[in-house]
Steps between C-alpha positions, in 0.01 A plus 500: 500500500483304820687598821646268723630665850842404687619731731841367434640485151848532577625166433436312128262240571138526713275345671171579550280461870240232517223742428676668190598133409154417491332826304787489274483110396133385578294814435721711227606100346860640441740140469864449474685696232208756507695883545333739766568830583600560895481828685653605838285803610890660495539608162609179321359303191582173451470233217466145661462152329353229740687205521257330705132513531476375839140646639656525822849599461511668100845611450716567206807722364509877493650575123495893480393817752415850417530764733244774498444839607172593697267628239341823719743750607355609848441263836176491612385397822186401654381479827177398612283383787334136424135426503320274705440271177863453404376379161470837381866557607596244264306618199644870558888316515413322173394841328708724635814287396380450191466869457854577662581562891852441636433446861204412691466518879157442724455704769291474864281859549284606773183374292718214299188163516865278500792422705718259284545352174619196325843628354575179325186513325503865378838415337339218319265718341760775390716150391226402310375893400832572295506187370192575308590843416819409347711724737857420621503680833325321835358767732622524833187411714557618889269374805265706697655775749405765669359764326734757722792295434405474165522880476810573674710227305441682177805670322467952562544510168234326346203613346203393724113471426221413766153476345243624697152517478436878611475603127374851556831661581746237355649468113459245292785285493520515101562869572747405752734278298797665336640443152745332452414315801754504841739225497311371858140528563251359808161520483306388808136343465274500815256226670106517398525762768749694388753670692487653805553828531810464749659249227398793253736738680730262594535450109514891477738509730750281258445696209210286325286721293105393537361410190107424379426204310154664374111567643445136527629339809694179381534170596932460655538229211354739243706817634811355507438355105337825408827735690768225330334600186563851497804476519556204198311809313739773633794313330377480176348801463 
């Protein structure tokens, strides 16, 4: 099953964007009476039939929706600090969307190797990351702040994770994770550098619990996959 995205599927025809035009006519060869299935990151399945195959305008009529429920009953959300090589930011969004995150937000430390981002092009990835995961619920994908602002805007009663790399005296976060999981979760993933240890207490200070990812010291990319993962296997345990 192929999914089309439309942020919009509120009204009984479509019409797709030049680019989705294009991958939908040219590369996938879908033509005019062809059905397609259309997705709104929202929650909402559609059943479309094009009506015409134009490779730069497709568009067509919208002849059922299904409305469904998110398949994961907690929210998970990640925060991290980007890498100098954004390209491993982009691999982590594809993976850890296809494994199932909620929310992700980048964040600026005192060792962070990056000041901004490319929002628009993070969203294409999680676009094009549930698309091929055959999910009906589109991330919410935040730009880089502060990591003390970051901090302070969470919700009190949240449950709150910062991995950190002093393993010696800290629990594994598999340890850490209750069943049945909390209805919110954060987990925070630090630069190459890690955190510093006035963001550590600062953290502390909010009521995030300090968590080991193992003995081996982990790339951010692999961290964040690796900490998303524990908690996929938490909920079906």
């Amino acid at each position: 099953m192929q999914l089309f995205y439309l942020p919009n599927l509120d009204d009984t025809t479509f019409v797709f964007s030049e680019e989705e035009s294009k991958h939908c006519v040219r590369v996938l060869r879908k033509k005019t009476g062809d059905q397609l299935v259309l997705i709104d990151g929202k929650g909402t399945e559609a059943i479309a039939i094009i009506d015409s195959d134009n490779p730069k305008k497709c568009s067509g009529t919208i002849l059922s929706k299904k409305i469904h429920k998110p398949n994961r009953n907690y929210h998970l959300h990640l925060a991290i600090a980007p890498t100098k090589s954004f390209d491993r930011m982009e691999w982590m969004l594809e993976k850890a969307i296809e494994i199932g995150v909620d929310e992700i937000s980048f964040i600026e430390t005192s060792n962070s190797e990056r000041a901004k981002i490319n929002l628009a092009r993070c969203e294409k990835i999680a676009i094009a990351a549930i698309k091929q995961s055959k999910q009906f619920f589109l991330p919410k994908i935040n730009d880089l702040v502060l990591f003390e602002n970051f901090i302070k805007a969470q919700n009190a009663d949240d449950s709150k994770w910062i991995a950190w790399c002093e393993t010696t005296t800290t629990e594994h976060l598999s340890k850490q994770i209750p069943f049945p999981l909390p209805q919110k979760s954060v987990l925070l993933i630090g630069p190459e550098g890690d955190f510093s240890k006035s963001e550590i207490d600062l953290a502390l200070k909010n009521n995030y619990k300090t968590s080991s990812l193992g003995h081996s010291i982990l790339r951010a990319e692999t961290a964040a996959v690796f900490g998303i993962s524990l908690f996929a296997a938490k909920a079906h345990q």
